[in-house]
N, C-alpha and C positions, 0 to 999 in steps of 0.2 A: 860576228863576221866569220863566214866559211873559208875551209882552206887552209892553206899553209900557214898564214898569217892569225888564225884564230886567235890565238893565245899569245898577239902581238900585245898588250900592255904589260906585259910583264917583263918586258927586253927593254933599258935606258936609252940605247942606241936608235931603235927605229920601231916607235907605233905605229905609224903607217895611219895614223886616222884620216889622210887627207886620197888613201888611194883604195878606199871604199868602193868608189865607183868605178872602178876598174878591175874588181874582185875576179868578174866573171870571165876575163881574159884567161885565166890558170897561172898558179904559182910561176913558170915559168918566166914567162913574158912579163910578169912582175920585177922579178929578180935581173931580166935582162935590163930594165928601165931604171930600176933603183940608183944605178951611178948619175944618171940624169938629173933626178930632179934629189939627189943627195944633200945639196947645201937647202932646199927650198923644207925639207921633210924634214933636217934639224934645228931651222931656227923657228919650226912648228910645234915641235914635243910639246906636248901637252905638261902643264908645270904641276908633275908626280913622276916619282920613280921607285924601284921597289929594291929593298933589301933583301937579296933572294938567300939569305945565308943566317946561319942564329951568330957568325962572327961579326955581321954586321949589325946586330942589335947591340944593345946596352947593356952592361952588366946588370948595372939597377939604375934605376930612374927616379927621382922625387920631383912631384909634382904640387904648386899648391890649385887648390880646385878655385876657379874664379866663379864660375856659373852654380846657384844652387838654385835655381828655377825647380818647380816639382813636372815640368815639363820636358825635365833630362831624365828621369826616371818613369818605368815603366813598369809595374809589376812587380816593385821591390829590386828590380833587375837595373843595372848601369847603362843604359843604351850610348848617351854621347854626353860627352862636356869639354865645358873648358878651361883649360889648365896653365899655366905659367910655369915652368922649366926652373926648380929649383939647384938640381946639382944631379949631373950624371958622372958614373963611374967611366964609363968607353963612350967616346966622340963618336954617334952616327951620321951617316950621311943626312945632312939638310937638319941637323940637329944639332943647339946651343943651348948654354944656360941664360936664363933669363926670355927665352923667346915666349909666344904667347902659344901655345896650341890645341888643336882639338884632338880629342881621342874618341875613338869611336871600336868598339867591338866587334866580332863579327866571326864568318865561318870560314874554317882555318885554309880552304884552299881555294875559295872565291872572295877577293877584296874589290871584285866590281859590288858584292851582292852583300854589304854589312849598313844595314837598313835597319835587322829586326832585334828586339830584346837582346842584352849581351845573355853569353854562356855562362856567368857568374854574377854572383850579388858581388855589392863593393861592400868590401872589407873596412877595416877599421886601421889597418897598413899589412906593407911588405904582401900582397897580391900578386899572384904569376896568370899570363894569359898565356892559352895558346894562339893566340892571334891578335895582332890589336894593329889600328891605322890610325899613325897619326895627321894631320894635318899641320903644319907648318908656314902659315904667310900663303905662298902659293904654289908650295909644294906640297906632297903628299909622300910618305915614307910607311911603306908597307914592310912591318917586319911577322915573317912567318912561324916566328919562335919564339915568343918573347922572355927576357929575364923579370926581374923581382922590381916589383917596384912599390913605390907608397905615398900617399895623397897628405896633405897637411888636417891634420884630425881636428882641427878646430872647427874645419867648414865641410868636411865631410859627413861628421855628425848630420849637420843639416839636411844632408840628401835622403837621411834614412832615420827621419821621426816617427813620433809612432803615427802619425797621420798618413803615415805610407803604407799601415797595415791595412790592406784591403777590405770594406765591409763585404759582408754576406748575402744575399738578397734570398728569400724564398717566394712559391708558391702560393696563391691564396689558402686558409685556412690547413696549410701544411709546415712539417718539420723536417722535410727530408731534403737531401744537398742537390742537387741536380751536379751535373757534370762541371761545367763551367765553375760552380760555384768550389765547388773539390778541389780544382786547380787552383782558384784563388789559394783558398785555407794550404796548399801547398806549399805556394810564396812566401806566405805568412809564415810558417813554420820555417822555410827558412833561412827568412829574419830572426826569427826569436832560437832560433838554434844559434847562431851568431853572438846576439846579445841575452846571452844565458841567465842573465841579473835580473832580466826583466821579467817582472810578474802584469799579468795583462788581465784587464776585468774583461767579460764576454758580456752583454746586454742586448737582451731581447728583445723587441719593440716587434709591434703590430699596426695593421691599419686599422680602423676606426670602426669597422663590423664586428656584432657580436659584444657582448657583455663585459664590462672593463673587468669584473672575475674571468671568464672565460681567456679573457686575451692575455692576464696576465699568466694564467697556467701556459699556455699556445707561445708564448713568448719565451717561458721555461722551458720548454722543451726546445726549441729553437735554440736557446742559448747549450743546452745540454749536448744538444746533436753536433755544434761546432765541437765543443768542450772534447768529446767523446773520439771524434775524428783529429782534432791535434794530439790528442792521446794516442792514438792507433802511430799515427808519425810519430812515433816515439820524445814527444815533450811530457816533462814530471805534469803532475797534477797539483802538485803545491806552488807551482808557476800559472795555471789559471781558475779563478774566479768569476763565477756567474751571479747574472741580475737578470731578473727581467723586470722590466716598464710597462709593457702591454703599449696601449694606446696611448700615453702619456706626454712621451715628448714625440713626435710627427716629424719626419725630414724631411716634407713638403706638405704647403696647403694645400688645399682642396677635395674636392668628393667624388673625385674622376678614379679609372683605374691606371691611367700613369701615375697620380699623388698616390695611391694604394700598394702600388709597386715598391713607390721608393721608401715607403716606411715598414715592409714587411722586411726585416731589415739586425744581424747581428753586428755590433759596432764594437770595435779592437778599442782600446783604454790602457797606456800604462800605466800603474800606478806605482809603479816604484821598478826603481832604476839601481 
């Protein structure tokens, strides 16, 4: 919405979402009408209000995570879950121990616009955001600064197995990363920056063209080229371990070039923890 009132959701007192249609009248003539329809505009507020202050966040927050769907994870990254309200240190507005809520990440000075990948992998505890929204029943509580907080580690684990590490996909008869592909192995790295214990097998796999010798060297070298690039990101080398399979094990049937696709293919494996 244009105008004076732009940057109306961020005021508890008067979003004004119901005088949209009157925008184009000018701020003015707005302001003159507000005493009017005053009682009708607040028993409308939309049920969210924002924390415009880091006094009004929580010193820490514990959370235990309820939701461990691999469909709250995206990228290795926390987008949204949801959480139950263990113990907070400072009482925030529209916030109790024991409620149910969602949290959702986002960018630190638009809370209309927290949709994509959070700015941080989740942790293993005691995590600080610069921004996070919670969800509450039917409120919303936007704090612009967040203090320290930390998730109950038994189900947290679960968000960030190793089947969260990204595969690889290449090119027909090639070894080189493409762009997209760089970004994933970025992800990956780091995760496995995070959990430094873990040693991760790299394995090769081909589609089904070409000489089962052939593919298993083409496969090697596939596995080498990740190998080589989480290396460059600075992870030891005695934390990964290569194979290749060649054409062995297939991540899809058939003899099409989408089944071709999904087997030319480097697969993340922890093997110890």
């Amino acid at each position: 919405m244009s105008g004076c009132f732009h940057d109306h959701r961020r005021y508890k007192e008067f979003p004004m979402s119901r005088l949209k249609h009157i925008a184009n009248i000018g701020c003015w003539s707005v302001i003159l009408i507000v005493s009017i329809f005053a009682t009708q505009a607040t028993a409308e507020l939309p049920p969210y209000a924002y924390a415009e202050s880091q006094q009004d966040s929580p010193e820490k927050l514990v959370v235990k995570v309820l939701s461990t769907s691999r469909e709250d994870v995206e990228d290795g990254l926390l987008v949204e879950m949801q959480a139950q309200v263990m113990s907070i240190a400072r009482t925030a507005s529209g916030l109790s121990e024991g409620d149910v809520i969602t949290i959702v990440y986002g960018q630190k000075n638009n809370p209309d616009g927290m949709v994509g990948p959070g700015p941080i992998p989740l942790l293993r505890e005691g995590i600080t955001s610069p921004a996070f929204l919670i969800f509450n029943k039917n409120k919303a509580v936007y704090y612009p600064s967040a203090g320290s907080f930390s998730f109950d580690d038994d189900v947290t684990y679960l968000l960030l197995e190793p089947s969260d590490l990204q595969t690889v996909y290449f090119d027909y008869n090639s070894a080189a990363l493409s762009v997209k592909e760089r970004e994933k192995l970025q992800e990956n790295a780091k995760i496995l920056k995070l959990y430094n214990d873990w040693v991760v097998e790299l394995s090769g796999h081909t589609d089904e063209r070409g000489t089962a010798e052939y593919n298993l060297s083409l496969g090697e070298r596939m596995a080498d080229m990740v190998k080589n690039y989480l290396l460059a990101l600075g992870l030891p080398n005695k934390r990964l371990k290569t194979i290749s399979y060649g054409e062995e094990f297939p991540a899809a049937a058939g003899h099409t070039e989408e089944a071709w696709a999904k087997n030319r293919r480097v697969e993340f494996k922890v093997v110890k923890k």
